[in-house]
LUMDOKOL-911138 format. One record per residue (C-alpha): residue in one letter; x negated, y, z; residue number from 1. Coordinates in steps of 0.001 Angstrom, whole numbers, always signed. Layout:
% residues N
(atom A (X Y Z) NUM)
...
***
This chain:
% residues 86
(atom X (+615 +8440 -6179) 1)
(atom X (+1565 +8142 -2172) 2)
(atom X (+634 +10519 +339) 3)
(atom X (+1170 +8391 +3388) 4)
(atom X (+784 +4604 +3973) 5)
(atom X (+4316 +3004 +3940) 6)
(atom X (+6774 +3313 +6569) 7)
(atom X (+7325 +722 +8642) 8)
(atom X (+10805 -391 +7496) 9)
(atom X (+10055 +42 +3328) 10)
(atom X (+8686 -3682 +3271) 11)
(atom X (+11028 -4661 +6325) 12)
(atom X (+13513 -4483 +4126) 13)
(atom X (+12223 -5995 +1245) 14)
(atom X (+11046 -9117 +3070) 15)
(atom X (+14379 -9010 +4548) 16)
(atom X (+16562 -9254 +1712) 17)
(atom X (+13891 -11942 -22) 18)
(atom X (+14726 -14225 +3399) 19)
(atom X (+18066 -14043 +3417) 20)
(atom X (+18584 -14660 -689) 21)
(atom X (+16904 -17591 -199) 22)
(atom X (+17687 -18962 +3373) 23)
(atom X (+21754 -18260 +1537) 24)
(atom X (+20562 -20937 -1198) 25)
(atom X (+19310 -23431 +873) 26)
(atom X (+15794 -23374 +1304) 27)
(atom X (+14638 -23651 +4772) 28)
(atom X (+11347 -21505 +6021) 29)
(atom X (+10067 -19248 +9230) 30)
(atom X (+11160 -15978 +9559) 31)
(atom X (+9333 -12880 +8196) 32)
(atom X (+8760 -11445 +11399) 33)
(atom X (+5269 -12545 +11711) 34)
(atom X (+4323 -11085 +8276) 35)
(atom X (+6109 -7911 +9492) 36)
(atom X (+4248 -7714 +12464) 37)
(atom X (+1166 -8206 +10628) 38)
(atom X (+1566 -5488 +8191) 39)
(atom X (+2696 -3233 +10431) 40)
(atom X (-874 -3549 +12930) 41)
(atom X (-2853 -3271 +9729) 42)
(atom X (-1004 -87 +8714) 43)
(atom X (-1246 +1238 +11897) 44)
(atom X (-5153 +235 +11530) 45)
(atom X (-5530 +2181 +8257) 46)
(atom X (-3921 +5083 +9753) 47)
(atom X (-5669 +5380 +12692) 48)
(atom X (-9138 +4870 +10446) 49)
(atom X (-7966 +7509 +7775) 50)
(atom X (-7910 +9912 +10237) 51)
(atom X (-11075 +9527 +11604) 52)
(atom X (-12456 +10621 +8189) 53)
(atom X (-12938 +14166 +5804) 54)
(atom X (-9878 +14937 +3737) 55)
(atom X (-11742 +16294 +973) 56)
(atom X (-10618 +14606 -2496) 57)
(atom X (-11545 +15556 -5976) 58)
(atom X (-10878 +14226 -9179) 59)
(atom X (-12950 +14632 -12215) 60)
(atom X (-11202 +16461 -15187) 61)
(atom X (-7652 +17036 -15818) 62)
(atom X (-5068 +17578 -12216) 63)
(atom X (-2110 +16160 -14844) 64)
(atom X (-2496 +14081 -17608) 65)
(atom X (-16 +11540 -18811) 66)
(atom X (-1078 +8232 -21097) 67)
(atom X (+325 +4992 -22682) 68)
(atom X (-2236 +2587 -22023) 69)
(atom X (-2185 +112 -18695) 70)
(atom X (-5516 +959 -17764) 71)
(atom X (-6626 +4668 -16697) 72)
(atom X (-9920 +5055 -14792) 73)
(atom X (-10539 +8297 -12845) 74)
(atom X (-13514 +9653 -11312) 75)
(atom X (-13970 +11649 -8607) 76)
(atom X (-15013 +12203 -4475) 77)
(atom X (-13108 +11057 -1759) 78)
(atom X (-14367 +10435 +1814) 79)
(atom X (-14002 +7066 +1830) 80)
(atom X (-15824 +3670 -169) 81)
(atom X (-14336 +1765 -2553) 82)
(atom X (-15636 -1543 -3999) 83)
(atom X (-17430 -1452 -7474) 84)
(atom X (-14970 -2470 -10593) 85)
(atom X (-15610 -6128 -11811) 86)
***
């Protein structure tokens, strides 16, 4: 699980290397700054709203368990809402 939101660069880079595999075979498109720009102001967003909240965090049960299935649902308080599961 992450701590922190992701740095700024960890999907810089990503994007990066995406544009420039495909702007090497050909295909023509805008640059991934905008996208980068965007991600980064909602990060920063997030962050800034994060810490205007408790840090308290609890889960229900178990602080390691391990499991094979794809679907693990856990339990717990945190100080901020969530949507309800479908």
């Amino acid at each position: 699980m992450r701590s922190t939101a992701p740095a700024p660069g960890e999907h810089g880079s990503v994007l990066d290397a995406k544009y420039s595999g495909l702007a090497a075979n050909g295909v023509t498109m805008n640059s991934p700054a905008g996208i980068k720009s965007y991600v980064s102001g909602r990060r920063t967003f997030i962050l800034n709203q994060l810490a205007t909240v408790a840090a308290s965090f609890a889960v229900n049960g178990a602080a390691s368990f391990s499991t094979n299935r794809n679907l693990v649902v856990l339990t717990g308080t945190a100080p901020s809402a969530s949507p309800p599961s479908p």
